[in-house]
Backbone as CSV, one residue per row, in Angstrom:
resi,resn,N_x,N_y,N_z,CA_x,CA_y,CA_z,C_x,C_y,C_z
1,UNK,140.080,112.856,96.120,139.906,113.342,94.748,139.029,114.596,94.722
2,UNK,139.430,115.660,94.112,138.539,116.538,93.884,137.400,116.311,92.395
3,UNK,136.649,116.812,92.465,134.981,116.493,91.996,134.418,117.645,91.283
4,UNK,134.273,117.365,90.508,133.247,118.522,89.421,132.112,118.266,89.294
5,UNK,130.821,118.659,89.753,129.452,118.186,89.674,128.882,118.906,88.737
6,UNK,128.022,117.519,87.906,127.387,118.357,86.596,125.642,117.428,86.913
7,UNK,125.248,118.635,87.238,123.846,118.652,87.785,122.729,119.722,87.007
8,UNK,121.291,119.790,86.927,120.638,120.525,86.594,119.069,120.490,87.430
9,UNK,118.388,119.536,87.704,117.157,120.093,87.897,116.989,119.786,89.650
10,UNK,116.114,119.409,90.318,115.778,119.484,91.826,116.040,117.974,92.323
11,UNK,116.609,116.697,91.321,116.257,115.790,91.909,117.901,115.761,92.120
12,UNK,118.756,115.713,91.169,120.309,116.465,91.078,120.915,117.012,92.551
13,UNK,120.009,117.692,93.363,120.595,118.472,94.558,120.680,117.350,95.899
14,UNK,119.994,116.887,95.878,120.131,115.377,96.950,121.549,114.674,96.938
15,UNK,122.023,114.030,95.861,123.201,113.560,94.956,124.352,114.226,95.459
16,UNK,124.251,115.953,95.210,125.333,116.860,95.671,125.593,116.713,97.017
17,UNK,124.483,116.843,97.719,124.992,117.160,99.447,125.564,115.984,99.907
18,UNK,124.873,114.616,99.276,125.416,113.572,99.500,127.313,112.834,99.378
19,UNK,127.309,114.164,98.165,128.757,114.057,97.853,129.899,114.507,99.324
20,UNK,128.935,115.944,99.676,129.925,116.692,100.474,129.520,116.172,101.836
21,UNK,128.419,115.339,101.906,128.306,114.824,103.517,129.402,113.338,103.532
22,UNK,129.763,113.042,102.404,130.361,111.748,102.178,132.340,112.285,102.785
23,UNK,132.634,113.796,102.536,133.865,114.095,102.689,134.445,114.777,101.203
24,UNK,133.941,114.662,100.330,134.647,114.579,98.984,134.515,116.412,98.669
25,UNK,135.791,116.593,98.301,135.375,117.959,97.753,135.175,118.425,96.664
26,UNK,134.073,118.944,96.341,133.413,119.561,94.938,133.831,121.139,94.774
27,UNK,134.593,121.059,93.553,135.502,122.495,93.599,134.868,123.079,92.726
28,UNK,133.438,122.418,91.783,132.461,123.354,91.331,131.645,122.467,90.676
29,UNK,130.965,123.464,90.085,129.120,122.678,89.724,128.875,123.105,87.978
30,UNK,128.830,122.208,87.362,128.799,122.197,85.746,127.049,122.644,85.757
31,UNK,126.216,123.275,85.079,124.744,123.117,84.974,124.329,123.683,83.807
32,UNK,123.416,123.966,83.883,122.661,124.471,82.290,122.214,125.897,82.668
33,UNK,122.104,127.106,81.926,122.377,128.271,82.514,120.782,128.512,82.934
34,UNK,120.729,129.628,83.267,119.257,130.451,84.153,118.197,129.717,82.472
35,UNK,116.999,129.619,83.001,115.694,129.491,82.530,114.911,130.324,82.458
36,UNK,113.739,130.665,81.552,112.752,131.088,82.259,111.528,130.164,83.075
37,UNK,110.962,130.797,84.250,110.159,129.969,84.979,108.809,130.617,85.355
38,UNK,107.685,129.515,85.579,106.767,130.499,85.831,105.856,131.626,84.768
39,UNK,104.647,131.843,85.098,104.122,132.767,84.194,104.767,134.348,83.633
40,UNK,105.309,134.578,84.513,106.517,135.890,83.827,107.699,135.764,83.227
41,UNK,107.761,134.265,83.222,109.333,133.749,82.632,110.443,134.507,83.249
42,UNK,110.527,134.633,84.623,111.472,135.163,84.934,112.517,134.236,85.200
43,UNK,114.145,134.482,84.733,115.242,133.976,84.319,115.344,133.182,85.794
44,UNK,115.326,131.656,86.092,115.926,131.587,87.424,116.898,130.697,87.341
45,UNK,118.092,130.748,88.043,119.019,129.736,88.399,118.280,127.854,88.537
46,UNK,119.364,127.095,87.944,118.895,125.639,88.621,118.605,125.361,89.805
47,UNK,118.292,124.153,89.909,117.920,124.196,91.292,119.513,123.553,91.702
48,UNK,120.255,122.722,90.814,122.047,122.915,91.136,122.622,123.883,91.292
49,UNK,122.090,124.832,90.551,123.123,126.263,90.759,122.650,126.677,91.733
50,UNK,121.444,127.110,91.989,121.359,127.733,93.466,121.691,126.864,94.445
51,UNK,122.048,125.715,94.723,122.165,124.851,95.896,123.830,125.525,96.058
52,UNK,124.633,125.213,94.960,125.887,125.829,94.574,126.191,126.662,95.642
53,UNK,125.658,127.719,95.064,125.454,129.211,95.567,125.537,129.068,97.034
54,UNK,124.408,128.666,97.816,124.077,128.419,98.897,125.583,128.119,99.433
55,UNK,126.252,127.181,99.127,126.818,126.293,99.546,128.672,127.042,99.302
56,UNK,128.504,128.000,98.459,129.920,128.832,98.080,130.709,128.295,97.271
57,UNK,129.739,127.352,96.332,130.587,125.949,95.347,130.715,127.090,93.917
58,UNK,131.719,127.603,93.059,131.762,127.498,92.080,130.597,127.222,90.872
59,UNK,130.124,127.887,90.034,128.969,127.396,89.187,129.552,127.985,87.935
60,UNK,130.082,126.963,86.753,129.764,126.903,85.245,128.315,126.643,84.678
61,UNK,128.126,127.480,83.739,126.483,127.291,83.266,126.810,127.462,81.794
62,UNK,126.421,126.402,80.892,126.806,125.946,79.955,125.589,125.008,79.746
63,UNK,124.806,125.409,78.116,123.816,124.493,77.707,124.281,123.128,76.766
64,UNK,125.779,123.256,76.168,126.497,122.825,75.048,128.052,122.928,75.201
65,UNK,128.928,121.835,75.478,130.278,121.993,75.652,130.922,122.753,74.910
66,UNK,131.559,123.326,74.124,132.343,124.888,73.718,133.436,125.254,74.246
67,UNK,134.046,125.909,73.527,135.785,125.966,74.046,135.575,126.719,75.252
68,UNK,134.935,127.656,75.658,134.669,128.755,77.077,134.753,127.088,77.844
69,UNK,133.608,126.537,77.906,132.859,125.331,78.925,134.517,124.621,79.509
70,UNK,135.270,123.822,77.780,136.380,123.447,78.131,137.417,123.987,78.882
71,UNK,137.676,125.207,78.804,138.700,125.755,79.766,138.327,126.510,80.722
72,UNK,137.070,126.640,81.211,136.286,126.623,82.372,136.318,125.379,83.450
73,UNK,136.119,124.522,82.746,136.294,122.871,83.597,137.593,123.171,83.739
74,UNK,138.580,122.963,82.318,139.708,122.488,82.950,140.422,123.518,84.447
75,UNK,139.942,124.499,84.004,140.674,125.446,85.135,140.373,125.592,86.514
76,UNK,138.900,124.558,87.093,139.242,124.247,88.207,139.867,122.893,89.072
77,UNK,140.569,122.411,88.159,141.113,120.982,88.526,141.147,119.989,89.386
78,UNK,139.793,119.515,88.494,139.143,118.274,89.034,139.802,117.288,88.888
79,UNK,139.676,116.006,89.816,140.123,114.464,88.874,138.956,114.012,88.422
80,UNK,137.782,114.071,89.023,136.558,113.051,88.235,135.165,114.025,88.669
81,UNK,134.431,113.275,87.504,133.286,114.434,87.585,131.853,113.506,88.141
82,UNK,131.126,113.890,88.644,129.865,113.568,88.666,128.624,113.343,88.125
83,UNK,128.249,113.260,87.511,127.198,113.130,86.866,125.829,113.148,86.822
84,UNK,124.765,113.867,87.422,123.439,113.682,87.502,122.346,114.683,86.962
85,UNK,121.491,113.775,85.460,120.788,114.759,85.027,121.634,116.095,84.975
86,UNK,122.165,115.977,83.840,122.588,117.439,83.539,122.391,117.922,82.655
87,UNK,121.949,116.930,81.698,121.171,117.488,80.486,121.857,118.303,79.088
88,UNK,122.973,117.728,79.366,123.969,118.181,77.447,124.522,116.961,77.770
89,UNK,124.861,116.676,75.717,125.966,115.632,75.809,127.301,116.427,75.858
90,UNK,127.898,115.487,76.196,129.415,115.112,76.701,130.432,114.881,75.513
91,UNK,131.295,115.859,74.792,131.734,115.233,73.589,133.240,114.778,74.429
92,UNK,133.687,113.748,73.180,134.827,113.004,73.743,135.935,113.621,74.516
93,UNK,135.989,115.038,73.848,136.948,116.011,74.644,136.779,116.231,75.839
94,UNK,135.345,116.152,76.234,135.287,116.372,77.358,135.284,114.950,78.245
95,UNK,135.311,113.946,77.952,135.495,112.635,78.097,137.012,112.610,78.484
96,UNK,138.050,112.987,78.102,139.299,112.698,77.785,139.434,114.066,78.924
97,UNK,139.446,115.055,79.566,139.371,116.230,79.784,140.268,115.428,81.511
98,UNK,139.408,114.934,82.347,139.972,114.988,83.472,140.268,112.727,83.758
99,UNK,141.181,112.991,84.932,141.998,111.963,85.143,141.480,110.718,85.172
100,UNK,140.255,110.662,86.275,139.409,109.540,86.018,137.952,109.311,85.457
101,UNK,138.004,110.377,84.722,136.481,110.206,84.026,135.514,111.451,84.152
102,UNK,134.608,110.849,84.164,133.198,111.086,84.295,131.979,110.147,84.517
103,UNK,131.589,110.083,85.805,130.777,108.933,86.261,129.719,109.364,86.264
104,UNK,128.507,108.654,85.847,127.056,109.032,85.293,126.426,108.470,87.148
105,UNK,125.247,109.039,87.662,124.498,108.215,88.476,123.187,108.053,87.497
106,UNK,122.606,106.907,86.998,121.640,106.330,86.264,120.719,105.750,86.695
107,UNK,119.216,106.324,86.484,118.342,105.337,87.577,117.770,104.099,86.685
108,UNK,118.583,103.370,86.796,117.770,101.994,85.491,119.107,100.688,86.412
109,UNK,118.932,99.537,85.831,120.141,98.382,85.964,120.116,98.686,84.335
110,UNK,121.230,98.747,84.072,121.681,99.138,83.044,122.150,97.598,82.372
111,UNK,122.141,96.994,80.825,121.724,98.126,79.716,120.231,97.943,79.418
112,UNK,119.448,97.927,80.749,117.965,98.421,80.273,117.638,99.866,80.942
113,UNK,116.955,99.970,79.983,116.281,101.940,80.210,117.743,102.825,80.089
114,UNK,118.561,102.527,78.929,119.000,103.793,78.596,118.343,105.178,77.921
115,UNK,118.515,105.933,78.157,117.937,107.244,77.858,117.556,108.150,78.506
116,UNK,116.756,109.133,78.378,116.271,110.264,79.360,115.144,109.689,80.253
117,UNK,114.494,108.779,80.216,113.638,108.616,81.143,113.475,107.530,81.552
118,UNK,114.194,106.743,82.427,114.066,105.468,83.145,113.490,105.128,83.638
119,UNK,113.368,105.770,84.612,112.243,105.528,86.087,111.093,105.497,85.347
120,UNK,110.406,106.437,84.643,109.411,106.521,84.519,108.743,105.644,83.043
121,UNK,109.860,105.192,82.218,109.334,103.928,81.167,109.640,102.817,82.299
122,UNK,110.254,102.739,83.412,110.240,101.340,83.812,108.998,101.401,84.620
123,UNK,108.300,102.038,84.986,107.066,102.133,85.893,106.042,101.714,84.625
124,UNK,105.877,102.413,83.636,105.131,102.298,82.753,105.056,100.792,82.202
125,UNK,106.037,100.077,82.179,106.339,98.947,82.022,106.073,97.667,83.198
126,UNK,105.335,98.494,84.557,104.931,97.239,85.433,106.128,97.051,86.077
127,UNK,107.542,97.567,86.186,108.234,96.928,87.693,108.021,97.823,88.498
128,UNK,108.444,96.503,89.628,107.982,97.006,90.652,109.246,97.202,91.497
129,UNK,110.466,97.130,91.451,112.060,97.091,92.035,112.488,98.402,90.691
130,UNK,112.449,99.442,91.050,113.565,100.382,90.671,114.961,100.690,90.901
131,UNK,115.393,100.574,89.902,117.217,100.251,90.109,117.705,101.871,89.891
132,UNK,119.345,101.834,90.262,120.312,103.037,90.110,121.463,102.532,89.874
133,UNK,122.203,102.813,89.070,123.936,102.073,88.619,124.612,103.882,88.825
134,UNK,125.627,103.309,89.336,127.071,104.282,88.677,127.989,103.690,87.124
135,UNK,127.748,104.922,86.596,129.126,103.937,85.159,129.822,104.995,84.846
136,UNK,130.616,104.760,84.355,131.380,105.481,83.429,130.861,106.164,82.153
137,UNK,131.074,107.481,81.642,130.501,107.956,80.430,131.755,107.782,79.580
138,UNK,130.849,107.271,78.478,131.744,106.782,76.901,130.774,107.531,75.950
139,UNK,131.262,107.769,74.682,130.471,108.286,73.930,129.561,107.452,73.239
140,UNK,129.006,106.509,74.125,127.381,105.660,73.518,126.795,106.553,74.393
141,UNK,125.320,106.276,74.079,124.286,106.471,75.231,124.587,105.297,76.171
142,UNK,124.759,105.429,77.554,124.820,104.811,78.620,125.112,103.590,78.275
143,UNK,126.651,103.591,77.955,126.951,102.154,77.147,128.060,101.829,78.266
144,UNK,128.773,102.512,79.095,130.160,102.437,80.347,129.654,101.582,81.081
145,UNK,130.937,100.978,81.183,131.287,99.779,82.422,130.918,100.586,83.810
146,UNK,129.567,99.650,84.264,129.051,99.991,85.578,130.224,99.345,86.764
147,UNK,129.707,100.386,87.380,131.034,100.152,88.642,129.516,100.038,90.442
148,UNK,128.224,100.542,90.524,127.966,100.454,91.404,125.986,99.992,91.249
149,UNK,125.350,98.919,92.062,124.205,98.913,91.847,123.363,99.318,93.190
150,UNK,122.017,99.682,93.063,120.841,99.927,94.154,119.531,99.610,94.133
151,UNK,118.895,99.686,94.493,117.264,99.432,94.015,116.501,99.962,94.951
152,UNK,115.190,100.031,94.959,114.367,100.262,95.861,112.721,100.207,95.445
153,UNK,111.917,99.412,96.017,110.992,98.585,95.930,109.971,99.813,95.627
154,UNK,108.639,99.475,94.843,107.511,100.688,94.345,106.389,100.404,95.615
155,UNK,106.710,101.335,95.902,104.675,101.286,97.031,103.631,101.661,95.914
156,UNK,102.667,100.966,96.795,101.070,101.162,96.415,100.668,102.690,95.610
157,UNK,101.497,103.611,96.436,101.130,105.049,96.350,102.504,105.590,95.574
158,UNK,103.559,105.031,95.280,104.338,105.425,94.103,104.458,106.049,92.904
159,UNK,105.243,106.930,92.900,105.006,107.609,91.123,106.657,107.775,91.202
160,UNK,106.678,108.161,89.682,107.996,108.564,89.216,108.808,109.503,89.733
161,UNK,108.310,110.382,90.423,108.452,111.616,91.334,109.011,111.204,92.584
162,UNK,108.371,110.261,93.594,108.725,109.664,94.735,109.623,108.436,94.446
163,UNK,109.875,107.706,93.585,110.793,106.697,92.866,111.790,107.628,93.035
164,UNK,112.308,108.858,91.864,113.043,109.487,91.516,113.839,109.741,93.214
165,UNK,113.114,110.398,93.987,113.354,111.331,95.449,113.906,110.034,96.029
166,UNK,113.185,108.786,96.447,114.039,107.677,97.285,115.560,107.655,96.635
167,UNK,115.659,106.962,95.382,117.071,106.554,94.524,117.980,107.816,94.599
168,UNK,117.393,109.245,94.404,118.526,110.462,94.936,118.625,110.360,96.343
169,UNK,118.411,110.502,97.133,118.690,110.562,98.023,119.406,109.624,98.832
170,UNK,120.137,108.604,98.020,120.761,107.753,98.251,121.902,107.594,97.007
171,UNK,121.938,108.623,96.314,122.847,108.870,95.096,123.945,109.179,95.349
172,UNK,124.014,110.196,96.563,125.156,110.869,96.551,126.423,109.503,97.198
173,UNK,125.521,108.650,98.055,126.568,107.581,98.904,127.198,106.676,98.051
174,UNK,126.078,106.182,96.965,126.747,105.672,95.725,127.550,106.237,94.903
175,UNK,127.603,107.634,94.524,128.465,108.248,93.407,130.392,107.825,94.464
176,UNK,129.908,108.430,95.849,131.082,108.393,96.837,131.800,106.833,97.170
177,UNK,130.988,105.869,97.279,131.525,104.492,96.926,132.072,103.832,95.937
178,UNK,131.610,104.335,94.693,131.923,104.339,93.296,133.384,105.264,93.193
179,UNK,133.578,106.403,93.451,134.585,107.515,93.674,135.742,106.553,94.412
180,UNK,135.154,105.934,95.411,136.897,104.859,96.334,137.136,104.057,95.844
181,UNK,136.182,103.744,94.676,137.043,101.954,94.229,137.809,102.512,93.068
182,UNK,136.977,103.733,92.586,138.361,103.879,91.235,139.244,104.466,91.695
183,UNK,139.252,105.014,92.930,140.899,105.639,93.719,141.711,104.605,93.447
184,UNK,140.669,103.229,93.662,141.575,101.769,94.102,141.857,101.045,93.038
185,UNK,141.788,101.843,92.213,141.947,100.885,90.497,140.641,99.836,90.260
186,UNK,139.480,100.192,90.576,138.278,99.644,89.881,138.286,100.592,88.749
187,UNK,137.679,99.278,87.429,137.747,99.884,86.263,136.071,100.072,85.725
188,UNK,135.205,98.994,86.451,134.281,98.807,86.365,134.022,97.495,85.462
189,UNK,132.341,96.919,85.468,132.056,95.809,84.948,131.227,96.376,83.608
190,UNK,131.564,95.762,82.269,130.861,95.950,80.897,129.730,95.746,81.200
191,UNK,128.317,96.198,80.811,127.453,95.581,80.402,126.698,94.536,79.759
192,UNK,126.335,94.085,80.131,126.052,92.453,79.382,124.206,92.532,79.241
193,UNK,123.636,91.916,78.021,122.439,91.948,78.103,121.686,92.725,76.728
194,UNK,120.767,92.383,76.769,120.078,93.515,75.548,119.340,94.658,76.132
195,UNK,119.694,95.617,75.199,119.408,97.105,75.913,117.810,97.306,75.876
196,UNK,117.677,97.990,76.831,116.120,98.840,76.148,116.568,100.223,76.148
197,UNK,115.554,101.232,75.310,115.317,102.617,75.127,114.468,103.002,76.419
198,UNK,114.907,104.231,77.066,113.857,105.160,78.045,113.548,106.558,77.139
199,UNK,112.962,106.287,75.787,112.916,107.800,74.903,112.051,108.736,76.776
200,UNK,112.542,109.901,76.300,111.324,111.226,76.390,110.494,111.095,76.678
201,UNK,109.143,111.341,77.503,107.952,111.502,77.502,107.527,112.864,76.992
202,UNK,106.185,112.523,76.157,105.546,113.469,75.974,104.182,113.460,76.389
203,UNK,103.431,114.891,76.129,102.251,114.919,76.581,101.630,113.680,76.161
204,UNK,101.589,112.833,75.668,100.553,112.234,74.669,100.624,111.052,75.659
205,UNK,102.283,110.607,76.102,102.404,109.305,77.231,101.398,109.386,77.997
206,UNK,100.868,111.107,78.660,99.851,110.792,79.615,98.520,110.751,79.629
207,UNK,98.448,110.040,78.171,96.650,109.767,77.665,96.465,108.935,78.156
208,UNK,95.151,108.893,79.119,95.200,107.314,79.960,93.980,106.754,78.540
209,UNK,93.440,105.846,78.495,92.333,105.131,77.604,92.173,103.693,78.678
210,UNK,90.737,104.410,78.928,89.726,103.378,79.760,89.656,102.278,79.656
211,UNK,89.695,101.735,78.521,89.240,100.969,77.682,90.547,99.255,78.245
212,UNK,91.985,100.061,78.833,93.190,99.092,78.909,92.434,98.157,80.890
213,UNK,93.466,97.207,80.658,93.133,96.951,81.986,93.587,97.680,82.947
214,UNK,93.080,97.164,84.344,93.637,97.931,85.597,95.089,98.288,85.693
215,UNK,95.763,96.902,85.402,97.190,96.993,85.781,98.080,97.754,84.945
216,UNK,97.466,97.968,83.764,98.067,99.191,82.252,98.034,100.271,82.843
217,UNK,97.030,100.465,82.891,96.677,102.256,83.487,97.016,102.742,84.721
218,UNK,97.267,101.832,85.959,98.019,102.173,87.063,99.398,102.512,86.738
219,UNK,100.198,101.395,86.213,101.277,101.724,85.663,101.804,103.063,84.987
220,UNK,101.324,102.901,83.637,101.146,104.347,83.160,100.966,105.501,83.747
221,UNK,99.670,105.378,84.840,100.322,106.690,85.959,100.866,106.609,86.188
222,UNK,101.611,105.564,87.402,102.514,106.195,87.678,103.926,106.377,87.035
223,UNK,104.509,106.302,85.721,105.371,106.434,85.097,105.310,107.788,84.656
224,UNK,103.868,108.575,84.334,103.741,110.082,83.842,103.858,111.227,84.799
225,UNK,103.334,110.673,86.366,103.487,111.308,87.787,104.526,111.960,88.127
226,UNK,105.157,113.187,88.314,104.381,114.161,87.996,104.051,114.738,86.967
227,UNK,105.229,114.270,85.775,105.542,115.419,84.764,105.399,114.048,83.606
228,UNK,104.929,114.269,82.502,103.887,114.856,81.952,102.378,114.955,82.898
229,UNK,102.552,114.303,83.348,100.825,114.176,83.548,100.335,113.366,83.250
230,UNK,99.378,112.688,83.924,98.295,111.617,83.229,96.848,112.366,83.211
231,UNK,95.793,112.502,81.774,95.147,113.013,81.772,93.875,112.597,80.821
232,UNK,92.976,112.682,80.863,92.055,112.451,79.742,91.096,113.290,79.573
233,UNK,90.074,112.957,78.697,89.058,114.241,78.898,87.515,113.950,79.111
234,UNK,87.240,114.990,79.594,85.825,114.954,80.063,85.242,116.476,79.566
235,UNK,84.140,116.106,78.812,83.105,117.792,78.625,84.106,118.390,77.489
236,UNK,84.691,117.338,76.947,85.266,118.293,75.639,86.944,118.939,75.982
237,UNK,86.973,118.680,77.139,88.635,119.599,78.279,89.008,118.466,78.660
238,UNK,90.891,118.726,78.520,91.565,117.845,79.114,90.983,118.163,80.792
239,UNK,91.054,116.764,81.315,90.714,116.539,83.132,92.506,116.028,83.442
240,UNK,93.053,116.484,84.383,94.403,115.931,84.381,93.961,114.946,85.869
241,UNK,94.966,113.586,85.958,94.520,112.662,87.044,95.324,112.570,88.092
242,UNK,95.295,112.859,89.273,96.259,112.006,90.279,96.220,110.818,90.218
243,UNK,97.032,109.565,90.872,97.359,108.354,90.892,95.865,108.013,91.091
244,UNK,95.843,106.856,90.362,94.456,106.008,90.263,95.033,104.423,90.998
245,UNK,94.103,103.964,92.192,94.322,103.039,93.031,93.424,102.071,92.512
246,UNK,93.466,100.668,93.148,92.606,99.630,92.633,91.630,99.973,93.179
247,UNK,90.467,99.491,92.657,89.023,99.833,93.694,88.012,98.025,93.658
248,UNK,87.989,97.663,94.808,86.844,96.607,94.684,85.516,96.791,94.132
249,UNK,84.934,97.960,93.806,83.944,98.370,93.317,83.539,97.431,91.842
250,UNK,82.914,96.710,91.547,82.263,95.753,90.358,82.196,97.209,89.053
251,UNK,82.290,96.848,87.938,82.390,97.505,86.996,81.066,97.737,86.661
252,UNK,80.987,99.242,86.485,79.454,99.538,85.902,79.621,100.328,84.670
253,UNK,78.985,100.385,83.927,78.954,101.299,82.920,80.211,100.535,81.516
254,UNK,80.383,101.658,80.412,81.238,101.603,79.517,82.406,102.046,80.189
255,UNK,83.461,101.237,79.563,85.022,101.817,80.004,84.724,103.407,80.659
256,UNK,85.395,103.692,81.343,85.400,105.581,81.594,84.490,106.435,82.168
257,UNK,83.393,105.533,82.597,82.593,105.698,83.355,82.468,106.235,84.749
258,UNK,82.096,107.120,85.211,82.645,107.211,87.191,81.285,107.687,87.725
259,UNK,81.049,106.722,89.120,80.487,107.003,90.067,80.937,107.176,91.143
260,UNK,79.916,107.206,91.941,80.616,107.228,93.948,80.292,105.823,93.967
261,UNK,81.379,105.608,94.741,81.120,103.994,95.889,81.423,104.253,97.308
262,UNK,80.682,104.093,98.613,81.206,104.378,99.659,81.655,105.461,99.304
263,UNK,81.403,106.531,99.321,82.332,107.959,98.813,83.362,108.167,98.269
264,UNK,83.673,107.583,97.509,84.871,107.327,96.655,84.731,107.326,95.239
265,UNK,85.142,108.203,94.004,84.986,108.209,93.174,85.460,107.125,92.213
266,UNK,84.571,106.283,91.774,85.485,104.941,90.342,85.460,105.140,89.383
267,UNK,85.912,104.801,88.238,86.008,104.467,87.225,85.927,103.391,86.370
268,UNK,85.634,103.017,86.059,85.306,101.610,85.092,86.543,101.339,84.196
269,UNK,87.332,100.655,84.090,87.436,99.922,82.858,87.673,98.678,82.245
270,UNK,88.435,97.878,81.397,88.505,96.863,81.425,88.018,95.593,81.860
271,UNK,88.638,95.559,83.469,88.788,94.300,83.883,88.608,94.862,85.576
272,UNK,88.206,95.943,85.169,87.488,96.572,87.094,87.246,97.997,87.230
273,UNK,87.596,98.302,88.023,87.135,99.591,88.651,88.465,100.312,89.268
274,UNK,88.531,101.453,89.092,89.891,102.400,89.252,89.145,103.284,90.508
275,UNK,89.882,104.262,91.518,89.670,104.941,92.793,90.353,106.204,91.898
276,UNK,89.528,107.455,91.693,90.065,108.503,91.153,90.549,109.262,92.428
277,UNK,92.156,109.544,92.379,92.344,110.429,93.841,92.027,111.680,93.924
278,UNK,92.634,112.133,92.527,93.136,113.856,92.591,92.749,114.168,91.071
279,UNK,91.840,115.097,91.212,91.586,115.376,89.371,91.981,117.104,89.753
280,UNK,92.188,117.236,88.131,92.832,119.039,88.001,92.323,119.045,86.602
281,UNK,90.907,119.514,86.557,89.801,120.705,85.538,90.888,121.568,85.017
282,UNK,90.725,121.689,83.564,91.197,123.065,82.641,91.009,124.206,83.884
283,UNK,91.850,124.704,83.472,92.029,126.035,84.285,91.631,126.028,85.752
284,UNK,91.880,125.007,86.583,92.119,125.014,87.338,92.893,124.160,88.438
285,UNK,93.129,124.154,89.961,93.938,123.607,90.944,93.728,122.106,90.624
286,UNK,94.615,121.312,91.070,94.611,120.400,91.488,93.123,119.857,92.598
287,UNK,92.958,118.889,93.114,91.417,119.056,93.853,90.952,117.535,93.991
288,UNK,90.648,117.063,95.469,90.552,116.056,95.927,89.642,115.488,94.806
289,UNK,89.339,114.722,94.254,88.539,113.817,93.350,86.764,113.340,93.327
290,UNK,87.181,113.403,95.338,85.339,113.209,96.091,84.612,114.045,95.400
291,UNK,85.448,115.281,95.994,84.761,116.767,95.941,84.471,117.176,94.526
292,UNK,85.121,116.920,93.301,85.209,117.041,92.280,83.474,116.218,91.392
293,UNK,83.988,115.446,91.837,82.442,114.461,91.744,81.326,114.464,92.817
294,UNK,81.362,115.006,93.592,80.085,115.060,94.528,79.304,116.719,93.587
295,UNK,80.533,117.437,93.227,79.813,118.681,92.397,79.340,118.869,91.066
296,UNK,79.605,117.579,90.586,78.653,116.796,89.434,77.395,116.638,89.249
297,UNK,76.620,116.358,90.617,75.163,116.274,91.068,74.276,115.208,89.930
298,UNK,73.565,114.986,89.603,72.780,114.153,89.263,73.406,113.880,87.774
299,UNK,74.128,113.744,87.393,75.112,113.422,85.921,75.726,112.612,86.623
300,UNK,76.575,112.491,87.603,77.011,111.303,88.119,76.251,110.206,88.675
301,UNK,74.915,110.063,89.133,73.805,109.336,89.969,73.473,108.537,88.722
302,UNK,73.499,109.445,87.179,72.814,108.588,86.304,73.834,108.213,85.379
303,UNK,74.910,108.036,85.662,76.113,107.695,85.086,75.967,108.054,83.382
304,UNK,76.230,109.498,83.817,76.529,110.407,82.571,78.011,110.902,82.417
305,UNK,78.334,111.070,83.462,79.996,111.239,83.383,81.009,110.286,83.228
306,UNK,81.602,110.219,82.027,82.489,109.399,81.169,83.795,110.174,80.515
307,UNK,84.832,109.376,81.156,85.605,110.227,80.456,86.201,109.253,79.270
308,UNK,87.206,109.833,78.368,87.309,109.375,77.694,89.065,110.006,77.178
């Protein structure tokens, strides 16, 4: 079967190669057109389109399906399309457009965490087994008869970012297994179950508050990791956080509190003590957490530094 890939950001490009290391040929790449990036906003290709490129694949760039988009697709004649993060809806025309579809790769067990952000409301939510389905696109939100499942277990040191990178990189073998059974007349299995929502994150998801227990606020990082951010403030300025680990350290102070233990920066809240890894100060780098707090000097000794 030939393959139309509709891809857009960096996690999308794993998925692709996976397609063409699988045998399948992709006779072009659907994406969302140039951006601006960076402090000069200079216009750059996806990170699908440039893989494209690289690769001598065909690239449509289209933010919104439109009669151009439609007889752009149709004219390189695909039977089934791909699906990953591509970021426009799909109107029925384009549903109806080629022979066997349009197959979504979805990182959730579906019908929980439909929406734009799975991985990272299901982290936020405490699991610890992250799933990936293949389905079919219908005009619900992620309402198609799944045809393929995966999972893969959360480490200690996990975020939404490294979740995301394991499940792609094992996308493309699934989209290609999924691709032979509907050669073979698989139609796929309905969904069964009550749905949940994966809305959007926004900045605000990555307000941590001291005040929750350990196992809230780990979570919550890592569901905001990388993008939004998990962040709170200190001195009046957002402080942005790397992943916060458990710490045996006994709770001192009010929620939000941080000292050294054994050289290690904590935090107080709830129901223990948090290991700050990586903090990133207004206007500036990212920055090991020790170092960040050893340059605190006697505001930290007398547990004056609280964030909040």
């Amino acid at each position: 079967m030939k393959v139309i890939y509709a891809g857009t950001p960096q996690i999308a490009v794993a998925p692709l190669d996976g397609l063409l290391e699988a045998g399948y040929e992709v006779v072009a790449v659907l994406t969302r057109e140039d951006a601006p990036v960076g402090r000069k906003r200079v216009l750059t290709p996806s990170p699908v389109a440039a893989r494209a490129t690289e690769l001598g694949i065909p690239v449509i760039k289209a933010n919104r399906w439109d009669d151009e988009t439609q007889d752009a697709v149709a004219a390189v004649g695909a039977d089934i399309a791909a699906v990953v993060a591509y970021g426009a809806i799909l109107p029925a025309r384009a549903l109806d457009l080629l022979p066997h579809g349009w197959i979504n790769l979805h990182f959730s067990a579906l019908p929980a965490w439909r929406g734009a952000a799975p991985v990272q409301r299901a982290l936020m939510a405490g699991e610890t087994e992250i799933f990936s389905n293949t389905f079919r696109i219908e005009t619900g939100l992620d309402t198609g008869p799944v045809f393929a499942t995966e999972s893969a277990l959360v480490g200690p040191e996990d975020s939404a970012g490294s979740m995301l990178e394991k499940l792609a990189s094992t996308g493309g073998a699934l989209l290609a297994s999924t691709f032979a059974e509907i050669k073979a007349g698989a139609t796929g299995i309905p969904q069964t179950g009550d749905p949940t929502h994966a809305a959007k994150l926004t900045i605000a998801d990555g307000k941590v508050d001291f005040t929750r227990n350990r196992a809230d606020i780990i979570a919550q990082v890592r569901g905001v990791t990388p993008e939004p951010g998990a962040w709170c403030e200190y001195a009046g300025a957002r402080l942005k956080l790397g992943l916060l680990l458990p710490s045996d350290a006994p709770a001192e102070g009010a929620p939000g509190t941080v000292r050294l233990v054994a050289k290690k920066p904590v935090v107080t809240c709830a129901d223990g003590s948090l290991e700050l890894t990586q903090v990133q100060p207004s206007g500036k780098k990212m920055m090991n957490a020790a170092d960040w707090a050893r340059g605190l000097g006697s505001a930290l000794t007398e547990q004056k530094v609280v964030l909040a």
